[in-house]
C-alpha positions as CSV (number, residue, x, y, z in Angstrom):
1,X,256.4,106.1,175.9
2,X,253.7,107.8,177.9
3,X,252.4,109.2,174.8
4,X,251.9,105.9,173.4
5,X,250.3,104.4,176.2
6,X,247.3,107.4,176.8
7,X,247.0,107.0,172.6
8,X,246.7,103.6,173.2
9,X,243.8,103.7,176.2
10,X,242.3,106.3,173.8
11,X,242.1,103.6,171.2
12,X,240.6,101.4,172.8
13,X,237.8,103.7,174.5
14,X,237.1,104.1,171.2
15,X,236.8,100.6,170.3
16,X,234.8,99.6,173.3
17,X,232.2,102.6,172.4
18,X,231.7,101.7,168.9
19,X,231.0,98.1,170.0
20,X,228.5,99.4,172.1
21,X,227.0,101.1,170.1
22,X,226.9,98.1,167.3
23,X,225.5,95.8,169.8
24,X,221.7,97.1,169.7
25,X,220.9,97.1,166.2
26,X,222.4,93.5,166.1
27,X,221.1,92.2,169.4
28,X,217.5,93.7,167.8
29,X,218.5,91.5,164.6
30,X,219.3,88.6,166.7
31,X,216.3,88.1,169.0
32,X,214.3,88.7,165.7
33,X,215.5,85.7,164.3
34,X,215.8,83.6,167.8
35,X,211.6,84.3,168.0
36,X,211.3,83.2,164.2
37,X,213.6,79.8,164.5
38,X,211.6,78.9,167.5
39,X,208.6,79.7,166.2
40,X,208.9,78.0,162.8
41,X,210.6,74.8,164.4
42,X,208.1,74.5,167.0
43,X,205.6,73.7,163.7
44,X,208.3,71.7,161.8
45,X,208.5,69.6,165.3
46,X,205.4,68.7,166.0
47,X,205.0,67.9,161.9
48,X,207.9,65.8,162.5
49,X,206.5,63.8,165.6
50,X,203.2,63.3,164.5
51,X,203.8,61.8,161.2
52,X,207.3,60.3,161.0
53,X,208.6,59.7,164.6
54,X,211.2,60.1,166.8
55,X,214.0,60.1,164.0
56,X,212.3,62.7,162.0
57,X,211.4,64.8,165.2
58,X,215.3,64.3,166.3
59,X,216.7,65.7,163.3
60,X,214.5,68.7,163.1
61,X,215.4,69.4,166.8
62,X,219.1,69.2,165.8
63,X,218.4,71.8,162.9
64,X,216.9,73.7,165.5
65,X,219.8,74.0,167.7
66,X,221.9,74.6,164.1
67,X,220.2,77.9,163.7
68,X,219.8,78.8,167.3
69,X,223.8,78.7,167.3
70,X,224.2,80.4,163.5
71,X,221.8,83.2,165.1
72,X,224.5,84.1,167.2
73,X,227.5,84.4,164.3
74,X,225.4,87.7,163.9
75,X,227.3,89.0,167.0
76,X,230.3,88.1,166.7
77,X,230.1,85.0,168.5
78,X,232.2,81.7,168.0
79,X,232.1,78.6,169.2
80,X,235.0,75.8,169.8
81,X,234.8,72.1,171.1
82,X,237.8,70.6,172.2
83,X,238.9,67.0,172.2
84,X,235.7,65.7,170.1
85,X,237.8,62.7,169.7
86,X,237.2,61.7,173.0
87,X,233.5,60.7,173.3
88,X,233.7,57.0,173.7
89,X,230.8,55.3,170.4
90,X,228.3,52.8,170.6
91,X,228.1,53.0,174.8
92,X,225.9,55.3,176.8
93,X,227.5,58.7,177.9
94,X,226.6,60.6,180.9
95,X,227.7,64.3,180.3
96,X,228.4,66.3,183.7
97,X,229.0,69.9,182.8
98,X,229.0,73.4,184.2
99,X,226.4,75.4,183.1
100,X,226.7,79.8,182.3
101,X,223.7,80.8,180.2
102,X,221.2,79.2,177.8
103,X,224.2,79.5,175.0
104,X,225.4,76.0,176.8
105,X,222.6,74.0,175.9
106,X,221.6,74.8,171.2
107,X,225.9,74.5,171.4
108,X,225.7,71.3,173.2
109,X,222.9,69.6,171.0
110,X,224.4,70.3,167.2
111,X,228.1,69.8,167.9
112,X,227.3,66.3,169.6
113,X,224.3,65.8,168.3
114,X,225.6,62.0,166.5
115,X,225.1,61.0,170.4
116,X,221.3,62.1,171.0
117,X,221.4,64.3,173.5
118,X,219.1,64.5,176.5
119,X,218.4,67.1,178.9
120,X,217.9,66.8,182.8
121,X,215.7,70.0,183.0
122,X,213.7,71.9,185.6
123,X,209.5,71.6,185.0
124,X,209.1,75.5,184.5
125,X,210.4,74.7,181.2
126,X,208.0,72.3,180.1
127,X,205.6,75.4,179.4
128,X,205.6,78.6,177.1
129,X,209.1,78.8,175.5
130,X,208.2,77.7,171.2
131,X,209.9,74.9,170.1
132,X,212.1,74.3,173.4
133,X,209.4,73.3,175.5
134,X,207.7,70.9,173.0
135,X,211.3,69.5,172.7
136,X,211.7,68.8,176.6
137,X,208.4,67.3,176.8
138,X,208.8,64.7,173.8
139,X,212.6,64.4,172.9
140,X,213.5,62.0,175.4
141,X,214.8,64.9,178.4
142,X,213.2,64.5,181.7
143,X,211.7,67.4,183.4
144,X,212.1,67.5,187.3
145,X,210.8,69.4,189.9
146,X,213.3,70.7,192.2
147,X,210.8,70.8,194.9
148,X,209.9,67.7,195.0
149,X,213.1,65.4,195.5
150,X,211.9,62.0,195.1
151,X,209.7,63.2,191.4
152,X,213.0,64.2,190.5
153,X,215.2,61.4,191.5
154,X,212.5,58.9,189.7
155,X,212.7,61.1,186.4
156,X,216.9,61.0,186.4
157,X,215.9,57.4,186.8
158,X,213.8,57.1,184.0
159,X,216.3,59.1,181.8
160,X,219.2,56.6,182.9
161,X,217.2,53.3,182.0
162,X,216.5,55.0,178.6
163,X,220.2,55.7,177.8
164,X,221.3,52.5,178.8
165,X,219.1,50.8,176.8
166,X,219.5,53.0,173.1
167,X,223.0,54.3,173.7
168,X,221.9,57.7,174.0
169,X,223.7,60.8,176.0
170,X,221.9,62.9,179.1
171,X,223.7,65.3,179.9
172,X,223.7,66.9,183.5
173,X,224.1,70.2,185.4
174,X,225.4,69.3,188.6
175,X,225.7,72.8,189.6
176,X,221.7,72.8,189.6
177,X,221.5,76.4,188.0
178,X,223.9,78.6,185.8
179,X,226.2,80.4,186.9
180,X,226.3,84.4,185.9
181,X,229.3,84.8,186.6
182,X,231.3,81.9,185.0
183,X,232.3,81.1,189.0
184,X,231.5,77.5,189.3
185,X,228.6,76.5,191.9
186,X,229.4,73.4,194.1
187,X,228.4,70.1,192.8
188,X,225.5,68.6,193.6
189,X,226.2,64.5,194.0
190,X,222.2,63.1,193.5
191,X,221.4,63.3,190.1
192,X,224.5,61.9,188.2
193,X,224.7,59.2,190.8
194,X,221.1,57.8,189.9
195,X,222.6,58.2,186.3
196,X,225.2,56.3,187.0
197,X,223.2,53.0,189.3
198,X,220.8,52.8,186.3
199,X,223.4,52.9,183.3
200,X,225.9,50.9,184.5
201,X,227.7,50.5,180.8
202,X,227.8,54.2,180.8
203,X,230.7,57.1,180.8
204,X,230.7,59.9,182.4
205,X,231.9,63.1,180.3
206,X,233.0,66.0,182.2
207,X,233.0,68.9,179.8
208,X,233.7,72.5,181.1
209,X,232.2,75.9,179.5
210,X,233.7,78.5,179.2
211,X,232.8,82.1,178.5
212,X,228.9,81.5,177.8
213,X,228.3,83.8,180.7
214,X,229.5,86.8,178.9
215,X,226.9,86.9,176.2
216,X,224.1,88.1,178.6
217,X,227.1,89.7,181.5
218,X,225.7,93.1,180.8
219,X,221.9,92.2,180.5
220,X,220.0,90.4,178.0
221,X,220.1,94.1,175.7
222,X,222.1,94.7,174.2
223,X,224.0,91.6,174.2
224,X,227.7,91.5,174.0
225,X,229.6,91.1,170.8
226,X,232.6,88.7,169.6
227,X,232.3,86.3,172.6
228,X,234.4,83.0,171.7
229,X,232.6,79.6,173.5
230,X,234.9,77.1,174.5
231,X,233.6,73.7,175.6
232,X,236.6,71.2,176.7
233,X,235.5,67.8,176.9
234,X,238.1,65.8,179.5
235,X,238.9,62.4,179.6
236,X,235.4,60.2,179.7
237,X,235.2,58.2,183.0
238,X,233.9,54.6,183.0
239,X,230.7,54.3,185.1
240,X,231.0,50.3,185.9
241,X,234.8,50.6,186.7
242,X,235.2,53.4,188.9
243,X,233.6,53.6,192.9
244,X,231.6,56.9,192.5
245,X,233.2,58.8,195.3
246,X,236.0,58.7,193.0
247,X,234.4,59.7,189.8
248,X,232.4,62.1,191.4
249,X,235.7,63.9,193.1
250,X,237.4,63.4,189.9
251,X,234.5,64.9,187.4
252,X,234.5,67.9,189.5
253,X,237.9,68.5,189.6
254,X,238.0,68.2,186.2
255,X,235.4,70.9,185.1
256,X,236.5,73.3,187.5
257,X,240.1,72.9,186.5
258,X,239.2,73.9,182.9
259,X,237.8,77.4,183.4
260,X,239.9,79.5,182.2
261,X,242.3,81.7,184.3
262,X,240.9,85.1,183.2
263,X,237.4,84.0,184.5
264,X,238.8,83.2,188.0
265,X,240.5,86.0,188.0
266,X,238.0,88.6,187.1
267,X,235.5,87.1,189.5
268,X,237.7,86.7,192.5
């Protein structure tokens, strides 16, 4: 029995070396072709916007986010969303969700992109990143300055009015920053309650991450191979219906009790 278990430990030593050892010349193939879709949809973008309008520029963001997610197949990487059936159609959705790495957000934007997603993003972003940055500044996202409280609370503001009148999704970090770890940060209330004031007809969708934060746990290079992304969308809360101490509480509770056990564990 003892023999089996040290041929066992040697086994996998061995596995966890030759993954390694795989994971620079594919995390060297992959950042290669995250520069080139950037690049190349930062030009189809603005093409898009300035000669056939938001719809145009919509779809070619979405295509974006298709490759920015395919990219990552090259390392082993897999995504799953849970309960799609559960985003409420034709009414505004407010999307509160944990955030681990950049990995959220491309995942986020194809697999629900029928709902037109919007970001509440921070204003170092509006500058210097290809194709992202020219997204966040004419998609429809909102950029806010986390210095400045009341800039930001009048952009979430702006955001809400604009889903409530087209229907549209914004989707929210309450956390305020990712997490490295996969540990989530406390929720801040300000944001998602201005979201919800100024989109009264809206749901709130608490959707919880999991395992984004391992892509980049070692260091942006290499990157770690055969990650699986989980994203859990829980039972959508009506904005008009519910007191917001309540759905606050209650959209908390429900993204925190959806990380998985082994990233609890491992952290604690």
């Amino acid at each position: 029995m003892l023999k089996k278990i040290v041929i066992f430990e040697t086994n996998l030593k061995r596995d966890k070396s030759m993954k390694r050892i795989l994971s620079y010349p594919l995390s060297a193939i992959y950042y290669l072709l995250f520069g080139l879709t950037l690049v190349i949809f930062h030009v189809v973008q603005w093409f898009s916007l300035r000669f056939f309008g938001y719809e145009a520029h919509k779809k070619s963001v979405d295509w974006m986010c298709y490759f920015l997610v395919a990219n990552t197949y090259i390392l082993g990487t897999r995504y799953q969303f849970e309960h799609l059936d559960r985003l409420p159609q034709g009414v505004p959705l407010i999307i509160a969700s944990n955030h681990q790495s950049f990995y959220d957000i491309p995942a986020l934007v194809w697999f629900l992109r029928k709902h037109h997603i919007k970001f509440v993003s921070k204003l170092e972003l509006s500058r210097g990143i290809p194709g992202i940055s020219f997204n966040l500044r004419h998609g429809g996202s909102v950029l806010i300055n986390r210095k400045d409280p009341r800039q930001a609370l009048r952009e979430i503001r702006k955001l809400s009015e604009y889903i409530e009148t087209y229907n549209r999704a914004a989707v929210i970090f309450p956390e305020g920053t990712r997490s490295k770890t996969g540990l989530p940060r406390p929720f801040a209330e300000s944001g998602l309650k201005v979201l919800c004031k100024y989109a009264p007809s809206a749901y709130v969708v608490p959707i919880t991450v999991n395992n984004a934060w391992k892509m980049t746990s070692g260091g942006t290079f290499p990157m770690n191979l055969g990650n699986r992304l989980t994203f859990t969308i829980h039972e959508p809360i009506p904005v008009g219906t519910t007191p917001f101490d309540e759905l606050f509480k209650q959209t908390e509770k429900s993204v925190v009790d959806g990380l998985r056990t082994e990233t609890l564990h491992k952290n604690c």
